[in-house]
Structures are given as C-alpha cells and as structure tokens.
MDTraj code that builds the backbone (N, CA, C; nanometers):
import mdtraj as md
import numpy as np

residues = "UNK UNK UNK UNK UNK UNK UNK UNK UNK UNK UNK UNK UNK UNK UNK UNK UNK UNK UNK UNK UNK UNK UNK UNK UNK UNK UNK UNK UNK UNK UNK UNK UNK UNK UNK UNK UNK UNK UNK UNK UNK UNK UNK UNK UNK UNK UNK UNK UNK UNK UNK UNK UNK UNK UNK UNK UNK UNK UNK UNK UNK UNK UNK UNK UNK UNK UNK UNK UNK UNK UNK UNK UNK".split()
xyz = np.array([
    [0.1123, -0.9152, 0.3333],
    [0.1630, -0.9119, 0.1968],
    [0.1878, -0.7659, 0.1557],
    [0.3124, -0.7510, 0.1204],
    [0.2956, -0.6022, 0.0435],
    [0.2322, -0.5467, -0.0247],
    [0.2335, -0.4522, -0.0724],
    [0.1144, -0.4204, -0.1914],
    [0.1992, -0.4568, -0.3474],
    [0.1140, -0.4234, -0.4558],
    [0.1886, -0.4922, -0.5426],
    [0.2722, -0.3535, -0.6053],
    [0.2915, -0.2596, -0.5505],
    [0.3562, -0.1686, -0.6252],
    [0.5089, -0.1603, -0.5555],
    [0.5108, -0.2096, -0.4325],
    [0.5730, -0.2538, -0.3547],
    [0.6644, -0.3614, -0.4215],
    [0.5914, -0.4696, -0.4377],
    [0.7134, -0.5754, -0.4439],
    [0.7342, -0.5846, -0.6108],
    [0.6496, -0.4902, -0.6997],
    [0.7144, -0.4726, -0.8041],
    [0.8211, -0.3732, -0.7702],
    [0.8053, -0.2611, -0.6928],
    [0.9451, -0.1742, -0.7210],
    [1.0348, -0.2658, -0.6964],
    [1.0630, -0.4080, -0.5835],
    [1.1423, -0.4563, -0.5147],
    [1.2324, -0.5412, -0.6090],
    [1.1740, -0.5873, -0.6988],
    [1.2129, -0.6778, -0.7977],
    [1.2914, -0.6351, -0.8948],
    [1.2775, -0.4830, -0.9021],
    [1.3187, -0.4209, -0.9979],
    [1.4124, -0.3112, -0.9646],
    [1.4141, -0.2026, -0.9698],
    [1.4341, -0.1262, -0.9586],
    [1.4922, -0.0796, -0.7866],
    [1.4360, -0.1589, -0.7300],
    [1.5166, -0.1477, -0.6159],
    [1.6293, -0.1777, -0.5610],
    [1.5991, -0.3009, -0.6238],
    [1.8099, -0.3806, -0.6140],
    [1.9112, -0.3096, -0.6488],
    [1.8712, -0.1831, -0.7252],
    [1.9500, -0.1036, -0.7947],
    [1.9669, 0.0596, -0.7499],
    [1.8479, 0.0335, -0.6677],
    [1.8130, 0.1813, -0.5642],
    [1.9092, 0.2076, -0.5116],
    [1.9506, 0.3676, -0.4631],
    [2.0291, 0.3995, -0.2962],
    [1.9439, 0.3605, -0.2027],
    [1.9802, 0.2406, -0.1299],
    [1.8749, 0.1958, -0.0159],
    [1.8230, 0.2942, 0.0999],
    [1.8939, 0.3493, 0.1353],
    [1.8641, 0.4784, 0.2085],
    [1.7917, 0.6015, 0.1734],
    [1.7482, 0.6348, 0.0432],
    [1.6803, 0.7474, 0.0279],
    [1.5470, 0.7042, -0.0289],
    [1.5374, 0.5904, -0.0760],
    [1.3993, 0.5028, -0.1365],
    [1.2528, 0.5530, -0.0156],
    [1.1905, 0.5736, -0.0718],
    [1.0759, 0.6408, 0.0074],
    [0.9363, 0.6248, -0.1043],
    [0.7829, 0.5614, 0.0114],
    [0.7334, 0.5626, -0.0669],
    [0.5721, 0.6478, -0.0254],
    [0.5093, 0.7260, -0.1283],
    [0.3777, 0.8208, -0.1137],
    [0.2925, 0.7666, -0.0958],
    [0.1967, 0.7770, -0.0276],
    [0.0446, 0.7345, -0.0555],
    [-0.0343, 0.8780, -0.0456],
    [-0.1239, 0.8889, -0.1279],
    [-0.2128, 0.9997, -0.1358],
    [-0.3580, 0.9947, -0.1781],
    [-0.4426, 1.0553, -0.0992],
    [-0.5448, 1.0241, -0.1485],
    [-0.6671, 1.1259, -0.1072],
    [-0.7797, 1.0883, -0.1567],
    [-0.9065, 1.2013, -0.1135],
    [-1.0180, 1.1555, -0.0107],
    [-1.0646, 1.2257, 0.1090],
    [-1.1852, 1.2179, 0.1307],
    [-1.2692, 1.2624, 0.0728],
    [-1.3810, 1.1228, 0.0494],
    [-1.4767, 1.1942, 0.0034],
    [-1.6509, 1.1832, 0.0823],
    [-1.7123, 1.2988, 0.0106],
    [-1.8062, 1.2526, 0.1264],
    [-1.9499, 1.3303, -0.0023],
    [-2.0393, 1.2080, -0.0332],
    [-2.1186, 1.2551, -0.1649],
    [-2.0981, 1.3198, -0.3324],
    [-1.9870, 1.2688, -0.3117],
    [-1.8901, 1.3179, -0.4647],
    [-1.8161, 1.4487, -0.4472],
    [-1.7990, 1.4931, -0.2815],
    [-1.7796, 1.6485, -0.2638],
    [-1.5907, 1.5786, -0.1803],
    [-1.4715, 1.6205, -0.2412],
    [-1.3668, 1.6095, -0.1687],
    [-1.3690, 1.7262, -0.0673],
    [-1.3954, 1.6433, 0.0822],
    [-1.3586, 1.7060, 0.1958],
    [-1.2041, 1.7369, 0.2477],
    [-1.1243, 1.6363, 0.1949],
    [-0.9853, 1.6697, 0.2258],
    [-0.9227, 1.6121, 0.1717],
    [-0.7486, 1.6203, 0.1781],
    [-0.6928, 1.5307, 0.0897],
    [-0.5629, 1.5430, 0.1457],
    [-0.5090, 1.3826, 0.2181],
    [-0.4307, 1.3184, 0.3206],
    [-0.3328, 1.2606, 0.1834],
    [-0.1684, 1.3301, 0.2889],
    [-0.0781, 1.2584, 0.2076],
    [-0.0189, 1.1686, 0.3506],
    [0.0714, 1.0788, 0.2740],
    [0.1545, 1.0067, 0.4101],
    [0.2815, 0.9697, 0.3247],
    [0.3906, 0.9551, 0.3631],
    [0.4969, 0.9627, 0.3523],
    [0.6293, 0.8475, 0.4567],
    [0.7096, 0.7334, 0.3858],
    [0.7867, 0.6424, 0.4663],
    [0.8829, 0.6204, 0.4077],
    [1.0059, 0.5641, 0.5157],
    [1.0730, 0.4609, 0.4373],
    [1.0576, 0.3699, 0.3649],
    [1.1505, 0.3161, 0.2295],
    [1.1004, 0.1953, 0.1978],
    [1.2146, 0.1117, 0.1478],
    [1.2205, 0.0378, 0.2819],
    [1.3658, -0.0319, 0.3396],
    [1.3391, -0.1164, 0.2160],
    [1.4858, -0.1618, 0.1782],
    [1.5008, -0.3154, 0.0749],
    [1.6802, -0.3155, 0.1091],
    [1.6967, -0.4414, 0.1357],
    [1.8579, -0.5289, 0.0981],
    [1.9256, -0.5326, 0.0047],
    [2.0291, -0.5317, -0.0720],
    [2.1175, -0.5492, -0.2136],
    [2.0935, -0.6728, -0.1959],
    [2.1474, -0.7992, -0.0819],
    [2.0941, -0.9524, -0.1152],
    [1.9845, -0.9935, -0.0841],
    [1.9784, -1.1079, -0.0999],
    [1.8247, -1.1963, -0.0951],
    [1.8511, -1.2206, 0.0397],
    [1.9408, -1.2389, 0.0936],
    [1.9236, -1.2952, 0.1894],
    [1.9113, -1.2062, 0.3232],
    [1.9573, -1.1099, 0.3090],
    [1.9480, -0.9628, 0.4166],
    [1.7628, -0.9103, 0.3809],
    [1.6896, -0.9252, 0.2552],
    [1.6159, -0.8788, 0.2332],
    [1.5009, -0.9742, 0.3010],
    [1.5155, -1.1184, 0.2569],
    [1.4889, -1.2085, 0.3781],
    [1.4388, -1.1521, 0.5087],
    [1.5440, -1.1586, 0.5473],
    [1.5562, -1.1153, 0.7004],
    [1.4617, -1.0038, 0.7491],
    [1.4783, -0.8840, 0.6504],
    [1.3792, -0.7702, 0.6293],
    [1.2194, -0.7907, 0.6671],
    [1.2108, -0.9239, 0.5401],
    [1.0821, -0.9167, 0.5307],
    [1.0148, -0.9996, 0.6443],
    [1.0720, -1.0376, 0.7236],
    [1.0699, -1.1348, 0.8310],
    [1.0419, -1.0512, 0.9661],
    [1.1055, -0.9603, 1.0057],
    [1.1099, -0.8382, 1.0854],
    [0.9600, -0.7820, 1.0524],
    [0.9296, -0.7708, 0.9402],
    [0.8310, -0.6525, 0.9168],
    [0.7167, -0.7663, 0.9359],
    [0.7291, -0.8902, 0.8733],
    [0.5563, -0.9475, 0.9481],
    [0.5726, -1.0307, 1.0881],
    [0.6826, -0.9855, 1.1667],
    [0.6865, -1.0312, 1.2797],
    [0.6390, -0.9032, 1.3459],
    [0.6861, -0.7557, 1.3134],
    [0.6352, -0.6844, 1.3780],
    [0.5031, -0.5888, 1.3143],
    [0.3908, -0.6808, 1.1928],
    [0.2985, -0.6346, 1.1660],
    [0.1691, -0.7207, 1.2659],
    [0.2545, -0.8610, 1.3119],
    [0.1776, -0.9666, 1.3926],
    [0.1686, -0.9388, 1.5254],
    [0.2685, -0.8638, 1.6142],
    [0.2631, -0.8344, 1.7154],
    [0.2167, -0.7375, 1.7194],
    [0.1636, -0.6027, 1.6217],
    [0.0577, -0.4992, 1.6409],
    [-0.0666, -0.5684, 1.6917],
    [-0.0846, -0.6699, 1.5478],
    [-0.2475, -0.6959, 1.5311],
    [-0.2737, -0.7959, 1.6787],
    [-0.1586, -0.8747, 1.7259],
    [-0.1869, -0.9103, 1.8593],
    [-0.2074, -0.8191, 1.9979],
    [-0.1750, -0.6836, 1.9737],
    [-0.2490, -0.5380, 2.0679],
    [-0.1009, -0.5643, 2.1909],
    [-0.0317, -0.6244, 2.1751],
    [0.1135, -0.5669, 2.2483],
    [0.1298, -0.4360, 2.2648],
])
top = md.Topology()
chain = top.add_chain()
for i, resn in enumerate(residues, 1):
    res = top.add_residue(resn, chain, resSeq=i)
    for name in ("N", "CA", "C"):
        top.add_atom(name, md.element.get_by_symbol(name[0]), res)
traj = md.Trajectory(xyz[None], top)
C-alpha cells in the first residue's frame, strides 16, 4: 500500500503534475537516547499516469515488483 501522502498527492495534485519531474523526500533523524546521531535524507521518482488506466498498470508493476523482492529473487 502506498503511504498516505502518496496516494493523497495522487488524487490530487498529481493528475495535474509534470509527470516527469514529480519527486518525492523522505527525511529523518537517528536517534540514540534523545541525542541525534545523524540525519539521513533519501530522494525518488514519483511515477503517476494522466489516465486511470495507464496508472493502473503502474500500480500493478510496482506490487508485482515489491512481491518479487520480498520473495528474495
């Protein structure tokens, strides 16, 4: 399942996106006793379709190839 910030952008604001430059952050802190040891950014594409039905397809790809990770292929 996506996350929900995810398939809210998707609903919204994405249909309306340049599909090609849409990119999304995650950032966050280690911590270790209330003391931040470091602090990891990560950075992706964040593919979406103009139709439902290409986006479909999308989302089909991505838990076919989130299933064949977790199966250790």
């Amino acid at each position: 399942m996506p996350a929900a910030a995810v398939s809210t952008w998707r609903s919204g604001r994405g249909m309306n996106a340049e599909v090609s430059r849409a990119r999304f952050v995650a950032a966050g802190y280690d911590m270790d006793n209330m003391k931040a040891r470091g602090f990891v950014e990560s950075e992706m594409p964040l593919p979406s379709a103009r139709d439902q039905a290409r986006q479909d397809h999308l989302d089909d790809l991505a838990k076919r190839l989130v299933e064949i990770r977790r199966s250790g292929c």
